[in-house]
C-alpha atoms as an extended CHARMM CRD file, in Angstrom:
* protein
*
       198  EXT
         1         1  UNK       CA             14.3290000000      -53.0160000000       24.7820000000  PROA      1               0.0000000000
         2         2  UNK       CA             16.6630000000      -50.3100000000       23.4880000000  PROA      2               0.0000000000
         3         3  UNK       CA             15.5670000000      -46.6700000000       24.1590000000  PROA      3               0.0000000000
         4         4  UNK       CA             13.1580000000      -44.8160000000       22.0480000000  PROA      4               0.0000000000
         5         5  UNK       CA             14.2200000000      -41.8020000000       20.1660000000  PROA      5               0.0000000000
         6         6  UNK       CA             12.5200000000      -38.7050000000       21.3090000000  PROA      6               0.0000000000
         7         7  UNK       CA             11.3930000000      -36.7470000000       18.2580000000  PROA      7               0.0000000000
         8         8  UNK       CA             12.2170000000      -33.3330000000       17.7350000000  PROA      8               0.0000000000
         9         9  UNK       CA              9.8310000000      -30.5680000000       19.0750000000  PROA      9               0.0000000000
        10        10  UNK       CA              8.0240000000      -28.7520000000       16.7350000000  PROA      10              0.0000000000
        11        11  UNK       CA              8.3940000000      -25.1640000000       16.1390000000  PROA      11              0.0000000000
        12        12  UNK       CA              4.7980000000      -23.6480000000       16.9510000000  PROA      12              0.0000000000
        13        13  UNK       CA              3.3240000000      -21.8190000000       14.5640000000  PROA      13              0.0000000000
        14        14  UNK       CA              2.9520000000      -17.9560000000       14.8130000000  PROA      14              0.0000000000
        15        15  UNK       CA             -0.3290000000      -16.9220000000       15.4340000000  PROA      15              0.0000000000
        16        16  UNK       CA             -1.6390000000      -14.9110000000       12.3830000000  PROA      16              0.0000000000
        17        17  UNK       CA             -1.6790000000      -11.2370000000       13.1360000000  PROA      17              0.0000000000
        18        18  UNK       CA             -3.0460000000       -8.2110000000       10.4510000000  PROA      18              0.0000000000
        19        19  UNK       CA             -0.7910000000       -5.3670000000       10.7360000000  PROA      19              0.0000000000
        20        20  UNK       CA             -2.5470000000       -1.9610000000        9.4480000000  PROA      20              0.0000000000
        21        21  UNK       CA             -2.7450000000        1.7480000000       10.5260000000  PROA      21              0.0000000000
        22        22  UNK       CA             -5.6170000000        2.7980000000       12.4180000000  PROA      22              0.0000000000
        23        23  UNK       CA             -5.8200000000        6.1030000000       10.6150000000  PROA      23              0.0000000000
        24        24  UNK       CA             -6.0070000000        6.7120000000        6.4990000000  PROA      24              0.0000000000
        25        25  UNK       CA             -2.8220000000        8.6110000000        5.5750000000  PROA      25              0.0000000000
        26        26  UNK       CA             -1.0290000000        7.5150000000        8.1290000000  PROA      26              0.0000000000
        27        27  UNK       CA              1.2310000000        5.7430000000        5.6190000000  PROA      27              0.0000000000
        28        28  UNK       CA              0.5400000000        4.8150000000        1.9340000000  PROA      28              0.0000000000
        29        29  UNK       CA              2.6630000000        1.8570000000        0.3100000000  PROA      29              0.0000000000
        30        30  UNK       CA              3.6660000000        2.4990000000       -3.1820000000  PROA      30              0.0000000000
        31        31  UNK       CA              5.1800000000        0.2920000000       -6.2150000000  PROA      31              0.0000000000
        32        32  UNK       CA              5.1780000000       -0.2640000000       -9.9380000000  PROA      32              0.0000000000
        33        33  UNK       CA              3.8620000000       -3.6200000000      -11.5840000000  PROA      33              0.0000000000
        34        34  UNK       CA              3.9510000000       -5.0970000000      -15.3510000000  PROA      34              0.0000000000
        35        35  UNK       CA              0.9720000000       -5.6080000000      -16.8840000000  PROA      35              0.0000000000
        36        36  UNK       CA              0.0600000000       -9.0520000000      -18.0530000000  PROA      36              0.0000000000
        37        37  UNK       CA             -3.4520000000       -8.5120000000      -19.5090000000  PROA      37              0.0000000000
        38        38  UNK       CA             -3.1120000000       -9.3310000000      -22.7740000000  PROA      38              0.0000000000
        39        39  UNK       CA             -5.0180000000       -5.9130000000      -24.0270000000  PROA      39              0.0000000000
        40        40  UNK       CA             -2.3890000000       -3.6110000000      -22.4040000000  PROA      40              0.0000000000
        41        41  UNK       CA              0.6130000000       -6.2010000000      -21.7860000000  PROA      41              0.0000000000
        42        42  UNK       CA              4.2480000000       -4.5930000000      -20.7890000000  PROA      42              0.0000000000
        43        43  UNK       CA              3.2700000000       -1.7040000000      -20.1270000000  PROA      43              0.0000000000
        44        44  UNK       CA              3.6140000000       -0.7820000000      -15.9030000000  PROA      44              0.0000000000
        45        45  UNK       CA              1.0620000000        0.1210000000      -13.9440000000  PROA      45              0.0000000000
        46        46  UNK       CA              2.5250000000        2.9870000000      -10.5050000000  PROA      46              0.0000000000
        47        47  UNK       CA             -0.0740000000        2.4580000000       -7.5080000000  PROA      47              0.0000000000
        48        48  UNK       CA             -0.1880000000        4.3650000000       -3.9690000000  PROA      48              0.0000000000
        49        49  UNK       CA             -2.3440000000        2.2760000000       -1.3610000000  PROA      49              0.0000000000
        50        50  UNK       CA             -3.7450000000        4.0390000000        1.3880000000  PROA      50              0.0000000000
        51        51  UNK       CA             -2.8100000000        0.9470000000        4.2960000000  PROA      51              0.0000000000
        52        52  UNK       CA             -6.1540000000        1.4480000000        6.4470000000  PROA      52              0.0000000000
        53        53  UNK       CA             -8.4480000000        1.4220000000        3.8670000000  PROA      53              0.0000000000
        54        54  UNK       CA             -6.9540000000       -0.2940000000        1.1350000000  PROA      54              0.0000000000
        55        55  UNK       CA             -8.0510000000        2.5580000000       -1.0250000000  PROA      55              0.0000000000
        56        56  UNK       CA             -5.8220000000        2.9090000000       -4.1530000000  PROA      56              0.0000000000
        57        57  UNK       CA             -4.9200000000        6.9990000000       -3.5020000000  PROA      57              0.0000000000
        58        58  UNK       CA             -3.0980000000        7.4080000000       -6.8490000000  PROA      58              0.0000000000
        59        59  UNK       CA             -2.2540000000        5.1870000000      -10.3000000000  PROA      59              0.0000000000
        60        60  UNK       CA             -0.8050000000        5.6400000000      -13.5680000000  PROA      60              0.0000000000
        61        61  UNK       CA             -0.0030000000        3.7080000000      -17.1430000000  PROA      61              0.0000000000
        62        62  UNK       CA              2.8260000000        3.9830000000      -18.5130000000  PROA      62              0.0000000000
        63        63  UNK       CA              5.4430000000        2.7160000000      -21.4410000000  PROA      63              0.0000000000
        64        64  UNK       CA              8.1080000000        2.1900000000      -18.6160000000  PROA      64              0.0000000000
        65        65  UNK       CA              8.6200000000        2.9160000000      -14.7860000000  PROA      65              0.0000000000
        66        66  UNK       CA             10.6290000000        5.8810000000      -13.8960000000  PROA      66              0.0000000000
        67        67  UNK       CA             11.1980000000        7.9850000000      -10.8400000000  PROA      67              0.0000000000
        68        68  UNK       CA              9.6940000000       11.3240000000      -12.3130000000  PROA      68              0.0000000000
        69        69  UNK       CA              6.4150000000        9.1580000000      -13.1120000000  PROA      69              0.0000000000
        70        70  UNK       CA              6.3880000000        8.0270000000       -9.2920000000  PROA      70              0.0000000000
        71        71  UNK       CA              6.6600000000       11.5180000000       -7.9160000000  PROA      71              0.0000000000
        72        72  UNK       CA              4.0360000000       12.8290000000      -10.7200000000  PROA      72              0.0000000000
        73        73  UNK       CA              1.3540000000       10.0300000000       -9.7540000000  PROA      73              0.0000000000
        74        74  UNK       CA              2.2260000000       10.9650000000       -6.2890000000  PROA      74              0.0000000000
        75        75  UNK       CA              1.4480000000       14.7180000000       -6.5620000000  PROA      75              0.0000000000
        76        76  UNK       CA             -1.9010000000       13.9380000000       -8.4110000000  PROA      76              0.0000000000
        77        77  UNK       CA             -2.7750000000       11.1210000000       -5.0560000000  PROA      77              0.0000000000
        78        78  UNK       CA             -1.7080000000       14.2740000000       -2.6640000000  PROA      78              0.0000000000
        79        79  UNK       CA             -4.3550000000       16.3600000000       -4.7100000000  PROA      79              0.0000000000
        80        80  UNK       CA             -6.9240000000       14.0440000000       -4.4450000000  PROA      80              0.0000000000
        81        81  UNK       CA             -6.7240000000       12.4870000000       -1.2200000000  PROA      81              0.0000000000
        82        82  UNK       CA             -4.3910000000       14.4840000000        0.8900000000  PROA      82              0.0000000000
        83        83  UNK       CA             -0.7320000000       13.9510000000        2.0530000000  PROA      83              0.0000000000
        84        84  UNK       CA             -0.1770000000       10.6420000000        4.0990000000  PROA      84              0.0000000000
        85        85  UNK       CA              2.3710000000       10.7750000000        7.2790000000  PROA      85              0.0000000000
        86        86  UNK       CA              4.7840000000        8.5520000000        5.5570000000  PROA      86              0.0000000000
        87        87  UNK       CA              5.4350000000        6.1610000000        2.6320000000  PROA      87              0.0000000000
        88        88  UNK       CA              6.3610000000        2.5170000000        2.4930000000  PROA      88              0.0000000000
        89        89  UNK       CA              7.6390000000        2.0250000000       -1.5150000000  PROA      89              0.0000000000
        90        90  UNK       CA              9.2170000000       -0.8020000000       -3.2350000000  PROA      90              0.0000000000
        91        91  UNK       CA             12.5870000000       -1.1670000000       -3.4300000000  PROA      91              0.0000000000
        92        92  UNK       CA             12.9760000000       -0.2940000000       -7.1270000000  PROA      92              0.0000000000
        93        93  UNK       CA             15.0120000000        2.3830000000       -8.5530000000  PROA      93              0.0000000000
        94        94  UNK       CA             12.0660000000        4.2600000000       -9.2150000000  PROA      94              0.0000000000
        95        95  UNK       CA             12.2190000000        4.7710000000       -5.4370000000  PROA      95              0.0000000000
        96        96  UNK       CA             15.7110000000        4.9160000000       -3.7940000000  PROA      96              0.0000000000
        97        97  UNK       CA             18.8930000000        5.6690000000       -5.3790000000  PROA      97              0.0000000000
        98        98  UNK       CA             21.5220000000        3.5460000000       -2.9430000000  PROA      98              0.0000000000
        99        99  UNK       CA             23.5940000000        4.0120000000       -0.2560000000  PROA      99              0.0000000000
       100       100  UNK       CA             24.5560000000        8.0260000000        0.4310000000  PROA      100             0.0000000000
       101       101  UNK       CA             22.1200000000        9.1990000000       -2.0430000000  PROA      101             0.0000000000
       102       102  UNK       CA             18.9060000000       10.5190000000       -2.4750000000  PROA      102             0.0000000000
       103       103  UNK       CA             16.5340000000        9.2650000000       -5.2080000000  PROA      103             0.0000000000
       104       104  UNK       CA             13.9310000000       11.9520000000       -7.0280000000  PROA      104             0.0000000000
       105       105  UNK       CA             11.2070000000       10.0980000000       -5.0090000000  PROA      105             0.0000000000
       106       106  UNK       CA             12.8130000000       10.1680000000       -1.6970000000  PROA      106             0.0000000000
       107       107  UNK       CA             13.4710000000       14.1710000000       -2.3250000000  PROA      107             0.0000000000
       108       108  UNK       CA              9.9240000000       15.0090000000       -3.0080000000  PROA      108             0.0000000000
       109       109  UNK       CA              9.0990000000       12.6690000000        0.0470000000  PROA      109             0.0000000000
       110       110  UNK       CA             11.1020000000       14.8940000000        1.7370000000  PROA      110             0.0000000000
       111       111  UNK       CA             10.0410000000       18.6420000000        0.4590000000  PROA      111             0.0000000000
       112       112  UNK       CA              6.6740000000       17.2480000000        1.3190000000  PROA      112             0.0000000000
       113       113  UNK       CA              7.2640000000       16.2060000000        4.7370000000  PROA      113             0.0000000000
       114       114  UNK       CA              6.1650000000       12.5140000000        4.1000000000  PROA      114             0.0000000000
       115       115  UNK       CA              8.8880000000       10.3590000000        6.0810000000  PROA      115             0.0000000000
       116       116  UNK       CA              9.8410000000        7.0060000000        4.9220000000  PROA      116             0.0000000000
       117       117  UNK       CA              8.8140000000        4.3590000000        6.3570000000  PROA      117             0.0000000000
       118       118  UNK       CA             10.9910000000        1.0170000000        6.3620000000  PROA      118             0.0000000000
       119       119  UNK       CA              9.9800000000       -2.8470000000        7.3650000000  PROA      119             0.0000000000
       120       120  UNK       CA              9.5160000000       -2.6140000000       11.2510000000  PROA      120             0.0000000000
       121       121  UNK       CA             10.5350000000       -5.8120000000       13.6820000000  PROA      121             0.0000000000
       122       122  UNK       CA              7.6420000000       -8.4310000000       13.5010000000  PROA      122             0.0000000000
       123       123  UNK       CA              6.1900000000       -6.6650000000       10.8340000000  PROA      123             0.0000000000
       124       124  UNK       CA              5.3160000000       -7.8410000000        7.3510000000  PROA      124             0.0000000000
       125       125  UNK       CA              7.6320000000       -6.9750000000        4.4370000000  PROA      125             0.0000000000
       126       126  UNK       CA              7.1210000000       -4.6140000000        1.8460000000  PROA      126             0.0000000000
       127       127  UNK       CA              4.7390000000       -5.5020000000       -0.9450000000  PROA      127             0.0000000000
       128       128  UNK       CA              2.1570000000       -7.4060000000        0.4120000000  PROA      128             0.0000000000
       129       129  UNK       CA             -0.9510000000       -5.4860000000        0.2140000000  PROA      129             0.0000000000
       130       130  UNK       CA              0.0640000000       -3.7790000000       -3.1920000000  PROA      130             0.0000000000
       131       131  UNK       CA              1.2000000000       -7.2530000000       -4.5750000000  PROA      131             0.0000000000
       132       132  UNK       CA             -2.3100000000       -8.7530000000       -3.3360000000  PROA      132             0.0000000000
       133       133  UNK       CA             -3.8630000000       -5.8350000000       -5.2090000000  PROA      133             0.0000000000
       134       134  UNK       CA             -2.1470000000       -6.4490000000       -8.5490000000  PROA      134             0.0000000000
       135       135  UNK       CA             -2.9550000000      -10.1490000000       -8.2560000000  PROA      135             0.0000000000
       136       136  UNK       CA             -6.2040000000       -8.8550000000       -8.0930000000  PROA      136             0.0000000000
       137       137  UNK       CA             -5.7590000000       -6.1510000000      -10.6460000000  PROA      137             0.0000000000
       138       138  UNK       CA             -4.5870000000       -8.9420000000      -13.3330000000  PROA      138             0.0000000000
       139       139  UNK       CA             -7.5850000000      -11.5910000000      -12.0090000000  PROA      139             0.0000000000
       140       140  UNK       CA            -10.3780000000       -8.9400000000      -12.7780000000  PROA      140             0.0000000000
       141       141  UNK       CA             -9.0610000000       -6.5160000000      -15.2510000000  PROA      141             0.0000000000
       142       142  UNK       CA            -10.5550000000       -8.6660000000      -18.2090000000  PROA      142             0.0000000000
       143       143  UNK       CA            -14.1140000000       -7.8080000000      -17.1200000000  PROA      143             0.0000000000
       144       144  UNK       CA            -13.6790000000       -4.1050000000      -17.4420000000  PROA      144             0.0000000000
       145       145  UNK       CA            -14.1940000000       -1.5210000000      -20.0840000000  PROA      145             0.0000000000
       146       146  UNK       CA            -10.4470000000        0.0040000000      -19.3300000000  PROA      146             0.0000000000
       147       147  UNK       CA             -8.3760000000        1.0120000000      -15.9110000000  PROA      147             0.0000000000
       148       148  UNK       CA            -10.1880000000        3.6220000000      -15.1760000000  PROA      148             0.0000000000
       149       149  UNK       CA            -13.6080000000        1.1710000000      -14.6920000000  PROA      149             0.0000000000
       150       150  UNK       CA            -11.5320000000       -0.9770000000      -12.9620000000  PROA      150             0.0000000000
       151       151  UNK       CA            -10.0980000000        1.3900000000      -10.5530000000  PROA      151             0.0000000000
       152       152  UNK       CA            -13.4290000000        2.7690000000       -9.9870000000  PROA      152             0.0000000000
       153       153  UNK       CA            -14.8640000000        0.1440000000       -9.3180000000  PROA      153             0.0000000000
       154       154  UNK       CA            -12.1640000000       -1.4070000000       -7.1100000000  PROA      154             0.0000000000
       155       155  UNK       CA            -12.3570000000        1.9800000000       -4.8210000000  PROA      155             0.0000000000
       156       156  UNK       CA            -16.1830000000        2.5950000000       -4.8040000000  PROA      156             0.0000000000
       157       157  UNK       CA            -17.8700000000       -1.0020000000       -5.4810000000  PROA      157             0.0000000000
       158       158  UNK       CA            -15.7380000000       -3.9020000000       -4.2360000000  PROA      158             0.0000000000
       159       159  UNK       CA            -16.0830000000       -5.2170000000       -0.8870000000  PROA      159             0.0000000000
       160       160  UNK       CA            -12.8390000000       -5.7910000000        0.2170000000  PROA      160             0.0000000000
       161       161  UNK       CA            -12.9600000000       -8.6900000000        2.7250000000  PROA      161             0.0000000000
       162       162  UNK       CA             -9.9870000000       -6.9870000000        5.0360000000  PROA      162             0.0000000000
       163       163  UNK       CA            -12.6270000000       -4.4580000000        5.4640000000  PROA      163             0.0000000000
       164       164  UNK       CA            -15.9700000000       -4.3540000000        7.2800000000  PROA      164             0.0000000000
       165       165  UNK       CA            -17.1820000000       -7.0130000000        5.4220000000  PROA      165             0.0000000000
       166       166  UNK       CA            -20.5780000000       -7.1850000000        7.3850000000  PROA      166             0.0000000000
       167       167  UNK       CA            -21.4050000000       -3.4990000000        5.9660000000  PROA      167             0.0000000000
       168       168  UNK       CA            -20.3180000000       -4.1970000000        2.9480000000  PROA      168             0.0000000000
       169       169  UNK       CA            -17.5620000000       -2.2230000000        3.2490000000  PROA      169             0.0000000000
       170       170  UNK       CA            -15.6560000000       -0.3840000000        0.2290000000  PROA      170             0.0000000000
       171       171  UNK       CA            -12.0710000000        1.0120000000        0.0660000000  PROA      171             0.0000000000
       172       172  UNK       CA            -13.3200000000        4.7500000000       -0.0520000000  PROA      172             0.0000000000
       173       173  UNK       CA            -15.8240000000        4.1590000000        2.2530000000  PROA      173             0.0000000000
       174       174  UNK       CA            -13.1730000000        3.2110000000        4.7690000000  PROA      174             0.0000000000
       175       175  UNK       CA            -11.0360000000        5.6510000000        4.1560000000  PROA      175             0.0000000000
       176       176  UNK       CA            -13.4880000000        8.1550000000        4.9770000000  PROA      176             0.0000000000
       177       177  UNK       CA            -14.5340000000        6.6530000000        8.0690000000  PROA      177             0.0000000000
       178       178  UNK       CA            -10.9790000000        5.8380000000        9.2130000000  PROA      178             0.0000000000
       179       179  UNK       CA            -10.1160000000        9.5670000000        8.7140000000  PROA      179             0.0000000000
       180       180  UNK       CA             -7.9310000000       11.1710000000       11.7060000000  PROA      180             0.0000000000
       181       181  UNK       CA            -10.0720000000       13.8450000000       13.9080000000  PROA      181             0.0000000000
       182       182  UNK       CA             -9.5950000000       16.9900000000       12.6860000000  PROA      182             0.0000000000
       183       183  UNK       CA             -6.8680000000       18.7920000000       14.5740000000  PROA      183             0.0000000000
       184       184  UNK       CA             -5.1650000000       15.4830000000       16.0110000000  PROA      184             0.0000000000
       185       185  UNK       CA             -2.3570000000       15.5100000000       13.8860000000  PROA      185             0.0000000000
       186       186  UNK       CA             -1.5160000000       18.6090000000       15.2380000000  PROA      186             0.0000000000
       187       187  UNK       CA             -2.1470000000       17.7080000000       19.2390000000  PROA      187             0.0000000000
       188       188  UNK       CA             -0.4880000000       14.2330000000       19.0170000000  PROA      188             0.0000000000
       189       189  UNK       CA              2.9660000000       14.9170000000       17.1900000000  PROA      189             0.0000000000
       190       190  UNK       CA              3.4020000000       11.5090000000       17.6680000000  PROA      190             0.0000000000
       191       191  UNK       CA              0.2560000000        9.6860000000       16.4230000000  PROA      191             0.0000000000
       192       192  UNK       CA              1.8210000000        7.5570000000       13.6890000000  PROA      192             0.0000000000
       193       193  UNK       CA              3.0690000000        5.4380000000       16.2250000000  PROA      193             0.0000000000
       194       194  UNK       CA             -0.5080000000        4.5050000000       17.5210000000  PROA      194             0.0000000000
       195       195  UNK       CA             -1.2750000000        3.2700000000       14.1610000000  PROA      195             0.0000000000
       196       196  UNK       CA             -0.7750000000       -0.5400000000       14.6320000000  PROA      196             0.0000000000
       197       197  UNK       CA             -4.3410000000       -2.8690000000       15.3960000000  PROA      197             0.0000000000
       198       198  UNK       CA             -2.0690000000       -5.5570000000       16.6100000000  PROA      198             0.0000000000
């Protein structure tokens, strides 16, 4: 008897981890998407997601994407919900401009002291949670009056299941609840680095 071949080892597989701030506004992902909704198709939709709470800060319609419409939704999502510690956009032009330059976007990011964040090591890549959301967005838009209902509704009615699902849990809700302490911004300079739940 000749000797067996050993078969190769298999690779294990990585244990599934959620990566999310602790704290709303700690950073917001941003990004444009075309609509496929028959009703409203080709026109793009600009979306700011809070990453703790899921909560969609900011949105817009519009005929095409451009960098003055980011930083315009972005000043009305400041308004409303307050100014997150840093930003994770799409890689679009709408967002950067290339190598040695600085896009419209990146500029406001700057004159309002958001930073901007990048893909960390072992984290997940940009898009995810906004690209889940506009799956979403396109799965339940038909059942709604307009945007606007569906926003609503998305923010103040739908349990989100990466929330706490066992109260029913809605994207503002968590937001509110996973609100820094007032004043601990200020006396932890560097709390954005807490904000993983690995």
């Amino acid at each position: 008897m000749g000797e067996q071949p050993v078969p190769p080892e298999k690779s294990r597989k990585r244990e599934w981890v959620r990566h999310e701030c602790k704290y709303s506004n700690a950073m917001w992902h941003a990004d444009w998407h075309i609509i496929k909704d028959p009703d409203i198709e080709g026109l793009n939709l600009m979306a700011f997601m809070d990453d703790a709470s899921r909560c969609i800060a900011g949105w817009g319609i519009f005929d095409e994407a451009a960098p003055e419409k980011s930083v315009h939704v972005l000043r009305h999502a400041i308004e409303l919900f307050g100014k997150p510690a840093s930003m994770l956009p799409g890689k679009g032009p709408c967002f950067t401009a290339g190598k040695g330059r600085e896009s419209l976007f990146e500029d406001e990011l700057g004159r309002s002291g958001i930073s901007l964040a990048g893909p960390r090591p072992g984290r997940p890549q940009i898009g995810a949670k906004l690209g889940r959301f506009f799956r979403t967005f396109e799965m339940e838009l038909p059942y709604f009056e307009d945007v606007e209902a569906f926003m609503e509704h998305y923010n103040e009615r739908r349990i989100h299941t990466s929330l706490d699902v066992a109260h029913y849990e809605v994207p503002l809700e968590a937001f509110r609840r996973k609100r820094t302490p007032e004043g601990y911004r200020e006396a932890h300079p560097r709390w954005m680095e807490e904000y993983s739940k690995d």
